[in-house]
C-alpha positions, 0 to 999 in steps of 0.5 A: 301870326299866319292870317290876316289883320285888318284896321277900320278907323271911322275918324279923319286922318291925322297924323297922331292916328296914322303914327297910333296905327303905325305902332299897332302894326309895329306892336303885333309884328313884335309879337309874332316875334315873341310868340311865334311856334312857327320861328325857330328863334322866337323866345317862345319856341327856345322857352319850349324846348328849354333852352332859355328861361323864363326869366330870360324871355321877354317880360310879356311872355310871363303875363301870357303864360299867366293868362294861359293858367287862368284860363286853364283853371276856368275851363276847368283844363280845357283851356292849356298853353301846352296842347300836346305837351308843346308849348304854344300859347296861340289860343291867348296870344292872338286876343291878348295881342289885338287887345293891346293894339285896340288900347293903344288907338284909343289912347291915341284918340281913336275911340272908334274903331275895329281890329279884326285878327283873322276872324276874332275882333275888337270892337271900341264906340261905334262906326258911327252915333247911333249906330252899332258895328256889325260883326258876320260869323261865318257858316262852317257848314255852308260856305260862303254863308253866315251863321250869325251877326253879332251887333254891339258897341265896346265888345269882342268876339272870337270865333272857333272852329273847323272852316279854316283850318279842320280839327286842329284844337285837341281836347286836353283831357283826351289829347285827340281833336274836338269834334263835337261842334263845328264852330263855337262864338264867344261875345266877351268884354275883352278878346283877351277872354273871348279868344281863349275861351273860344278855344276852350268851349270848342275843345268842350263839345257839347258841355260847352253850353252849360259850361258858357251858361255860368260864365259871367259877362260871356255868351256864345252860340255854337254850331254842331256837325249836324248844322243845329245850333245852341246859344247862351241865354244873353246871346240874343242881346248882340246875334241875330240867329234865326236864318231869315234875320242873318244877310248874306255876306257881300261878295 
């Protein structure tokens, strides 16, 4: 999916949880197969440029899909599957995908656990009792920094935004790219959710706030061009936002 996933296990070694770890690696190769823009062959791109049909493509490709209109119809269009008139599924696929790798550990045993999708991650339980897992959100405006520290139990958080890759989420309704926030963090019970609406507040800009405020069960914190930041009201149960409180990152 052109970055990089990490697994972290906080259980001794077994054979069942090597072979679980095995298929969640299995499972997301099989994913950037299906769902890769990137690969010519892929289901998704012959879909695109409608040489197939849906009903030919792998059965995951219509429940993807159908994430993508849901959350279309949430962020009221600021969400979409098809930026730029392409079809590109990228902003649900990547959550929904770890997702389904974090569900597949837990059905094997591995209840505690994290998987980390290039920045987005799935937290289940805790590394250890009583104690939480603590998830760093990079600073855009100062490198090398964090902007903030989500800390819970059984929850996701997804970021987007401009660090890694520049102005690359288009607004839907304009078709040119977001600036309005730099960065936006969503804290959701799924990745499946938070990933996609990440996306969708980013592509908001500055209504994302009022916006995230009437989402149920969702809190974010955003960064602007300016460096000032905004968070939702329940934000304060997982980050940590004064900049006394956050730690730097190790090196």
């Amino acid at each position: 999916m052109g970055t990089v996933f990490s697994f972290d296990l906080r259980h001794e070694p077994s054979e069942e949880l090597h072979a679980a770890l095995r298929g969640a690696v299995a499972l997301l190769h099989q994913v950037d197969a299906v769902f890769s823009t990137y690969r010519v062959d892929s289901p998704v791109s012959r879909l695109g440029r409608g040489e197939i049909t849906l009903a030919e493509c792998p059965r995951e490709v219509a429940e993807v899909l159908a994430l993508c209109e849901e959350a279309a119809a949430v962020s009221v269009g600021y969400f979409t599957g098809a930026p730029g008139g392409r079809l590109d599924p990228s902003g649900v696929v990547k959550g929904w995908a770890v997702e389904r790798a974090s569900a597949l550990l837990r059905a094997a045993g591995a209840t505690r656990h994290c998987v980390n999708g290039g920045g987005d991650v799935r937290v289940s339980g805790e590394p250890e009792p009583g104690r939480p897992w603590r998830v760093g959100v990079a600073d855009p405006c100062r490198p090398g920094e964090l902007a903030t520290v989500v800390s819970g139990r059984d929850l996701a958080v997804a970021t987007s935004g401009t660090a890694e890759r520049g102005p690359h989420i288009l607004n839907p309704h304009t078709g040119a790219p977001a600036t309005g926030l730099v960065s936006v963090t969503v804290v959701a019970e799924t990745l499946t959710r938070a990933d996609a609406m990440a996306t969708a507040a980013f592509a908001m800009g500055a209504a994302a706030r009022d916006w995230a405020e009437r989402q149920p069960g969702l809190e974010a914190f955003a960064v602007a061009p300016s460096g000032a930041t905004w968070w939702t009201g329940g934000f304060l149960r997982y980050g940590l936002v004064e900049p006394a409180q956050v730690p730097k990152p190790m090196l």
